[in-house]
N, C-alpha and C positions, 0 to 999 in steps of 0.2 A: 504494500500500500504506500503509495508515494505520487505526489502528481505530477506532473509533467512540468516543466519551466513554461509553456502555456499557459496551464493551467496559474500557475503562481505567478505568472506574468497580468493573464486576466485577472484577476483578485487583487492583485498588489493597484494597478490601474485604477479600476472600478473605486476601491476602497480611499486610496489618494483622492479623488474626483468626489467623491462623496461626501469628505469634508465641507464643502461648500459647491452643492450640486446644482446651484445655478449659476454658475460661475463657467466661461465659456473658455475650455483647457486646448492650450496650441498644443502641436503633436512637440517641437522644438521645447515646451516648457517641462512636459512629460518624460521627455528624453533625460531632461538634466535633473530634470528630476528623481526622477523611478530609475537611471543609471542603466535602462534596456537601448537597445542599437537602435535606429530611426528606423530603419528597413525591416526588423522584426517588429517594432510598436507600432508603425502603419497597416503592416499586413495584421496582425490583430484587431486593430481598429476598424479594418473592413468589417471582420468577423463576427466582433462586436455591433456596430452598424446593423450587420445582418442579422443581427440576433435580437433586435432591436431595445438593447441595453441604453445605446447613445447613437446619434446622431451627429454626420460631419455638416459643418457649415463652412461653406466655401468663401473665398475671396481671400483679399490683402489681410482684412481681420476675424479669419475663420478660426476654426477649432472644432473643438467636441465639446459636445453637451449631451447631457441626459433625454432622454426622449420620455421616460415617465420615471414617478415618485422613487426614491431610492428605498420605500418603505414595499414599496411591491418587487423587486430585483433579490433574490434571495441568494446565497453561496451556493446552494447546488446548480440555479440555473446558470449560473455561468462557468463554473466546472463542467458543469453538461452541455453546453453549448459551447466550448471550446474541446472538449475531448471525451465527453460520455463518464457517465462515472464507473466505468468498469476496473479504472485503476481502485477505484476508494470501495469497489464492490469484490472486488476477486482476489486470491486469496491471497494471504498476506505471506508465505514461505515462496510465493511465485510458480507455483502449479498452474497449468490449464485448468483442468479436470478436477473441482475439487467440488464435492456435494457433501449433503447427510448421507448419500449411501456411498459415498468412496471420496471420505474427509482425510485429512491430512493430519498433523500432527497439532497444531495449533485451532482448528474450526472449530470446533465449540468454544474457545476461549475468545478467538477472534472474530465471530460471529455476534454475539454481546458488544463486541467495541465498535464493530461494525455497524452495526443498528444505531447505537447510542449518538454515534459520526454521523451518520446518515439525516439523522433525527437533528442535530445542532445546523449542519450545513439546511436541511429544509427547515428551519426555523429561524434563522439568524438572516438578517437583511441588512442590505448596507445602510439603513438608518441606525441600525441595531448598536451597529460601531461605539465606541466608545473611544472620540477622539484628542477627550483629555488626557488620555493615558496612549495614547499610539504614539510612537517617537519614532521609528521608522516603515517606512513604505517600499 
């Protein structure tokens, strides 16, 4: 279980922007900001875009903005819209093939923390944040 640099790419983003989500983010301020390459925080931003998380606004003084409330955008929907959650769903020793009838060593123990995961990420919203205490993005 581990997510992709996508994935913590998308969340690190989202989550930065959501400090002050009407606030209209250049890709250039993102960059220096969040420390990701231009060329990978563009091509996510389309993705995002498509996912209809945020919205690009073009011209001299474009950027990204939110397209709706950061109290409806939840952590799993953007792990799942960047990569599916199969990393945060499947098992955690790294088998294909891992059920109740042909578990592994760890699925029942990881199965509980998996749900419990599952359960935080659909319920935590980027309002959710708690940005007095966040210090890095």
């Amino acid at each position: 279980m581990k997510l992709t640099k996508t994935a913590e790419y998308a969340l690190r983003i989202l989550i930065f922007m959501a400090k002050k989500p009407d606030q209209l983010y250049t890709a250039k301020q993102l960059v220096e900001e969040l420390n990701v390459s231009d060329k990978y925080l563009r091509r996510l931003m389309t993705d995002l875009s498509k996912s209809g998380f945020i919205r690009s606004v073009q011209g001299r003084d474009g950027g990204y903005i939110f397209t709706k409330g950061t109290d409806k955008i939840f952590l799993f929907d953007i792990v799942h819209s960047v990569e599916g959650m199969d990393k945060l769903n499947g098992c955690v020793l790294g088998f294909e093939k891992c059920s109740c009838t042909n578990p592994c060593a760890m699925h029942d123990t990881w199965e509980h923390v998996r749900d419990e995961l599952n359960k935080v990420f659909r319920q935590t919203s980027l309002a959710n944040m708690d940005f007095e205490k966040i210090l890095r993005y």
